[in-house]
C-alpha positions as CSV (number, residue, x, y, z in Angstrom):
1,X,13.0,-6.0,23.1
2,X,13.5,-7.9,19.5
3,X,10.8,-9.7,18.1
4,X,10.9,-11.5,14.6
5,X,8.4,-14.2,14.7
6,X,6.9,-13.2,11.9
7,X,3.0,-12.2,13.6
8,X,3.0,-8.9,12.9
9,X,4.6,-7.0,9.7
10,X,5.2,-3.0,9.4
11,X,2.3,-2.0,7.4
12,X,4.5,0.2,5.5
13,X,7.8,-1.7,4.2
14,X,5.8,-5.5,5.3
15,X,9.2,-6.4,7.3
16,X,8.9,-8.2,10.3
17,X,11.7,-7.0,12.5
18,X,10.5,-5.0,14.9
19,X,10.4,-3.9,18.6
20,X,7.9,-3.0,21.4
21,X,8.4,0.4,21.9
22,X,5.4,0.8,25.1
23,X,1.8,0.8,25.9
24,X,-0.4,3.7,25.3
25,X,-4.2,4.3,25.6
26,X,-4.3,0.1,26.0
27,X,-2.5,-0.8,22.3
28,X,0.8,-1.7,21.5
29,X,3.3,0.7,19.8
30,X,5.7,-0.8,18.1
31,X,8.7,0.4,15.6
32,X,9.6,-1.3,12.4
33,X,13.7,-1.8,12.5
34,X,13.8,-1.9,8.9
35,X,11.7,1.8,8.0
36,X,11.4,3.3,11.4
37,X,7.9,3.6,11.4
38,X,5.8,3.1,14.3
39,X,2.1,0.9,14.4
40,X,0.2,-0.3,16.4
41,X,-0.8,-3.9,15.1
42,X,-4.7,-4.0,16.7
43,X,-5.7,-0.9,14.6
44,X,-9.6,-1.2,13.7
45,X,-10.9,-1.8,10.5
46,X,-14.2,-1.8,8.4
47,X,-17.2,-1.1,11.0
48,X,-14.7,-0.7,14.0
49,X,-13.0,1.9,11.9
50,X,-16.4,4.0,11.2
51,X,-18.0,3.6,14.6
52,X,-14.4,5.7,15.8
53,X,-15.1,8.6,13.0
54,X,-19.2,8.5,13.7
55,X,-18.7,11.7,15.4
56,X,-15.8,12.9,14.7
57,X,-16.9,16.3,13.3
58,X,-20.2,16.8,15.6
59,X,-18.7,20.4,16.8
60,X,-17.0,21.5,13.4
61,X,-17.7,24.6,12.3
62,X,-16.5,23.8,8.6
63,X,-14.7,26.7,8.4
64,X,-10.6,27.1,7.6
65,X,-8.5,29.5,9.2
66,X,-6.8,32.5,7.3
67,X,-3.4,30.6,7.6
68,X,-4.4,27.3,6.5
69,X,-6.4,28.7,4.1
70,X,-3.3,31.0,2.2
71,X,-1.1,27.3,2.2
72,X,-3.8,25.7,1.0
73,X,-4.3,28.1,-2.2
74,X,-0.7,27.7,-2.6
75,X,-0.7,24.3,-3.1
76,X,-3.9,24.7,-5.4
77,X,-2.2,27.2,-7.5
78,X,1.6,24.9,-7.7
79,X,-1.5,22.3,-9.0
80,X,-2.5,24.0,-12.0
81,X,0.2,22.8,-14.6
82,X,-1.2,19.2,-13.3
83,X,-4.4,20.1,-14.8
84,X,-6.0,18.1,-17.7
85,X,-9.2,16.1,-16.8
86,X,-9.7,19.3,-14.4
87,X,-10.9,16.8,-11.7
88,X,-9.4,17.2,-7.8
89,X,-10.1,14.3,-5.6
90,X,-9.2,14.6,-2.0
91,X,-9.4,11.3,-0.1
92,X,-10.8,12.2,3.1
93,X,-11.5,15.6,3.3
94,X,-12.4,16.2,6.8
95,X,-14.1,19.6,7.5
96,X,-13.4,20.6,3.1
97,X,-11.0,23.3,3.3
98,X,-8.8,22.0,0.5
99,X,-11.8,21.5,-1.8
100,X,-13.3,24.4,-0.9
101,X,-10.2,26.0,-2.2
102,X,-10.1,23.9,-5.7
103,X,-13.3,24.8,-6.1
104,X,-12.5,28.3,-6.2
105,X,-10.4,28.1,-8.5
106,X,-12.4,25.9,-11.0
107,X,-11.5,22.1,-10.1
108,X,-14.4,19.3,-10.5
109,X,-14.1,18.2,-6.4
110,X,-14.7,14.7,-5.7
111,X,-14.1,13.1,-2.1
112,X,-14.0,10.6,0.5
113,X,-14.7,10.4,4.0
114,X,-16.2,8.1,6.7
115,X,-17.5,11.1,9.2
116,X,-21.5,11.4,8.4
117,X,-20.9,14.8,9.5
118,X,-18.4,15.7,6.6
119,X,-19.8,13.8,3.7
120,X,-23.3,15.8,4.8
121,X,-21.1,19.1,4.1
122,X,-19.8,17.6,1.0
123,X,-22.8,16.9,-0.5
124,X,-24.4,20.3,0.4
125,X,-21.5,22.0,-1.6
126,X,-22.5,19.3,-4.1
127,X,-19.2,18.4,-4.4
128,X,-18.7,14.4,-5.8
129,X,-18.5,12.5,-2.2
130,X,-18.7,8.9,-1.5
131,X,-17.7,6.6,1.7
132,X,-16.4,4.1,-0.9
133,X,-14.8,5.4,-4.3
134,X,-13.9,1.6,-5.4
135,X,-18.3,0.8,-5.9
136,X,-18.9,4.2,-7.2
137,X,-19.1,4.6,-11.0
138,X,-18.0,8.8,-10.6
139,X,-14.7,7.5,-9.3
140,X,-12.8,6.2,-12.7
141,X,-9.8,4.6,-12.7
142,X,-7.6,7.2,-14.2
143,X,-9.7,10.1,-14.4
144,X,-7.9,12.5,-11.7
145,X,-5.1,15.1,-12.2
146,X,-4.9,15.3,-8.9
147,X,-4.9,12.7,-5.5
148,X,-4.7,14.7,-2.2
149,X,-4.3,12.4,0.9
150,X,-4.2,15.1,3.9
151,X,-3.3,13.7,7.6
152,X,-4.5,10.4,6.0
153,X,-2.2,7.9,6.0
154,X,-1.8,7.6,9.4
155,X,-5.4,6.6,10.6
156,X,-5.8,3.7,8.3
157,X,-4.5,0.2,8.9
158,X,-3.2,-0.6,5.2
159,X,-1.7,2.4,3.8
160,X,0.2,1.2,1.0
161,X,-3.1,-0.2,0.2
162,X,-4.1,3.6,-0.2
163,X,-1.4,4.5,-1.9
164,X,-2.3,1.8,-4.8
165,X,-5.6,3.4,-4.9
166,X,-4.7,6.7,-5.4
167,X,-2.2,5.4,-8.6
168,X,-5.0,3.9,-10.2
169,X,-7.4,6.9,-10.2
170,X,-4.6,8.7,-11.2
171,X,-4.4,9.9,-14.9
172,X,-0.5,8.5,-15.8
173,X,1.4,12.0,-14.8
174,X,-0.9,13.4,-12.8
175,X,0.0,14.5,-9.1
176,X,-0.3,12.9,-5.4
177,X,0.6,15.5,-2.8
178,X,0.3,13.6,1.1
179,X,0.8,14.9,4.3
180,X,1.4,13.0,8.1
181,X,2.9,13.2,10.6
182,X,6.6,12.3,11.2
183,X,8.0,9.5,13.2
184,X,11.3,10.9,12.8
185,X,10.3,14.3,14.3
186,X,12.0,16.5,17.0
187,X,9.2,16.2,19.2
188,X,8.8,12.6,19.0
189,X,12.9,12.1,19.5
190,X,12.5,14.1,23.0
191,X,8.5,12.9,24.0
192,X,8.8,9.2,22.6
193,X,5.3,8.1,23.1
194,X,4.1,10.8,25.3
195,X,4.0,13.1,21.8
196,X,0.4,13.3,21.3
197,X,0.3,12.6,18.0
198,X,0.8,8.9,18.9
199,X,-2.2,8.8,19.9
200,X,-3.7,5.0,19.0
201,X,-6.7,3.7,17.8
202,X,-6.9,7.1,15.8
203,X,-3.4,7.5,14.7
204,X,-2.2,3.7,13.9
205,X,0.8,4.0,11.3
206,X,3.4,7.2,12.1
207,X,5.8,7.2,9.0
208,X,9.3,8.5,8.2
209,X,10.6,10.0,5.5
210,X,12.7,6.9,4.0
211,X,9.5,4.6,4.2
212,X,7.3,6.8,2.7
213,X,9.7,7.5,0.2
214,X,10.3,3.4,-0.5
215,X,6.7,2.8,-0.2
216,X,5.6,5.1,-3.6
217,X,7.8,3.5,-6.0
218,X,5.9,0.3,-5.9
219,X,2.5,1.7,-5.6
220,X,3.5,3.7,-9.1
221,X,4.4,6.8,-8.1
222,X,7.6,8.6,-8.5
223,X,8.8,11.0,-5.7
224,X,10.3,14.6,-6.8
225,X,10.0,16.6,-3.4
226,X,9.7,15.6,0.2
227,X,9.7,17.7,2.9
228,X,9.5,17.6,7.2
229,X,8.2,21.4,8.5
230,X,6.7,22.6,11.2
231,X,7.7,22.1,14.9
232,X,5.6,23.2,17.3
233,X,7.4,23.1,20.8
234,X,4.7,23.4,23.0
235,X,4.2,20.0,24.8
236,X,8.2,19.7,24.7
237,X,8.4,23.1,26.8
238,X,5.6,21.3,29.1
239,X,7.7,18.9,29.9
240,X,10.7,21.5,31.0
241,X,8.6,23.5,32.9
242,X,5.9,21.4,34.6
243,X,5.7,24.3,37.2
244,X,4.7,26.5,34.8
245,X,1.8,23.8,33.3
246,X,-2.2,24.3,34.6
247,X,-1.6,20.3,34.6
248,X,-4.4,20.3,31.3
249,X,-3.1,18.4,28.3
250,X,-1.6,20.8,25.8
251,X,-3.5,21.5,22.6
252,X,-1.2,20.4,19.8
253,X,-3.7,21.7,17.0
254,X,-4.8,25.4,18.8
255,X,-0.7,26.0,19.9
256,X,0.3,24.8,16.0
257,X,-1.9,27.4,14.7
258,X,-0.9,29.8,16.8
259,X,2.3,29.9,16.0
260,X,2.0,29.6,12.3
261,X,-0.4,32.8,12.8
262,X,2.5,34.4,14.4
263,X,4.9,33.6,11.9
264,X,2.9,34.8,9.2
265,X,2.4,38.5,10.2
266,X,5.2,40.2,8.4
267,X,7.8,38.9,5.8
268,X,10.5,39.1,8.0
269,X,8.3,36.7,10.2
270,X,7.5,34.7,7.4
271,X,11.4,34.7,6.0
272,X,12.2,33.5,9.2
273,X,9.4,30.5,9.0
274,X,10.8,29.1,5.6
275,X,14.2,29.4,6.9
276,X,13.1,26.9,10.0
277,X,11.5,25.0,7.4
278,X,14.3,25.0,5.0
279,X,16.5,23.6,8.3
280,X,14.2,21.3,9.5
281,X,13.6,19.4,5.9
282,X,17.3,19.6,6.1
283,X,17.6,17.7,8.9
284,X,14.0,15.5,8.6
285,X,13.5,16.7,12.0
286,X,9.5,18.5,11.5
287,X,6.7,18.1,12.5
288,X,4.9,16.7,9.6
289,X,6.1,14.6,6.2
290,X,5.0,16.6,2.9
291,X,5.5,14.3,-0.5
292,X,5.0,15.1,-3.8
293,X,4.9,12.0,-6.4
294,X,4.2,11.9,-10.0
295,X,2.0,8.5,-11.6
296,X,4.4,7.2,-13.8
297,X,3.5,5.0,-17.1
């Protein structure tokens, strides 16, 4: 089905070709023909949006597994030639595991989020938190090395919009590192929308690697790495062996984890994982989209 009527535009690219790819959960998915992306046009906004993250983090524990915790200093640690103003601001840090880490290792930790829950643990680690960086005098326009925008960009409605923002706090040269989920992934090819990462009104906007990729050049950034890893095949090997399935719906975060734990228990194991990564950047085929851009001017 071809629309081009012009209602609706991709929120990442702003063309208006696009198709209905199905129903799920009540909204509309559709994909952009001109980026690939897919969106769902009735995504909430401003109280809508908060009233879905009011309790979203009522049962965290705030605590980061060992895995997530060893990529996460990694990432810290490739920041550290970045480092000028010495400030780190993550926009919406969730449960804090990527502060918590900066911290460590001496960053000034500033943050956004909209959960009450997190922005409680934020300020009791007296970290620099705020629902809304663009009233608050602590977030200066181009007083941050660093921009982190973790599983972000697909759970807002205007992510360019985001992308803008995090240019302007940016010092010129300092560092955006983003991470969501891929539209152009193995498991989406073979699930379509039954992948439960499209999973609207909480994901909204599922990018691919040539839109994200278009869509930091005009927000100011330059773009020196992108990546696609992780697959995790667990809802795809549901699907082959239904007989085999309890009939629950699989748990894409606890099975993800899992596997990275396994792969991460000896370096042949862990060889192996950056050789499937290696293949599946190759190929744009993982799990998630990991960018790297530099603010330029």
């Amino acid at each position: 089905m071809m629309i081009d009527d012009g209602a609706v535009s991709c929120p990442a690219c702003h063309g208006l070709r696009r198709r209905l790819r199905g129903q799920k959960d009540g909204h509309s998915v559709w994909e952009c023909r001109g980026c690939g992306v897919l969106f769902v046009p009735t995504a909430p906004a401003g109280a809508a949006l908060h009233h879905l993250y009011d309790h979203y983090y009522e049962r965290a524990r705030f605590t980061t597994p060992a895995t997530v915790t060893a990529s996460l200093e990694t990432l810290v640690r490739s920041a550290e030639r970045f480092r000028k103003t010495g400030r780190w601001f993550d926009v919406g840090f969730g449960e804090g595991g990527l502060l918590g880490v900066a911290e460590r290792h001496g960053w000034a930790c500033h943050g956004t989020e909209v959960a009450p829950q997190a922005l409680e643990y934020g300020r009791r680690r007296a970290w620099v938190v705020t629902t809304d960086p663009g009233d608050d005098v602590r977030f200066r326009d181009g007083a941050f090395d660093v921009v982190t925008m973790i599983e972000l960009l697909e759970h807002v409605p205007e992510p360019t919009r985001f992308l803008s923002d995090a240019a302007r706090w940016l010092r010129p040269g300092g560092l955006l590192y983003v991470t969501t989920p891929n539209a152009g992934s193995l498991n989406r090819r073979v699930l379509g929308l039954s992948w439960s990462t499209v999973s609207p009104p909480e994901h909204v906007v599922l990018w691919t690697v040539g839109a994200l990729r278009r869509a930091l050049a005009p927000a100011g950034f330059v773009p020196f790495r992108v990546r696609t890893e992780g697959c995790n095949p667990s809802e795809i090997l549901a699907r082959l062996r239904p007989s085999q399935n309890s009939g629950l719906p699989v748990d894409r975060n606890q099975t993800a984890l899992a596997l990275s734990e396994a792969l991460s228990r000896s370096p042949l194991r862990r060889a192996m994982k950056a050789a499937i990564n290696a293949g599946l950047t190759a190929s744009r085929l993982g799990d998630t989209i990991k960018a790297w851009a530099l603010r330029g001017g």
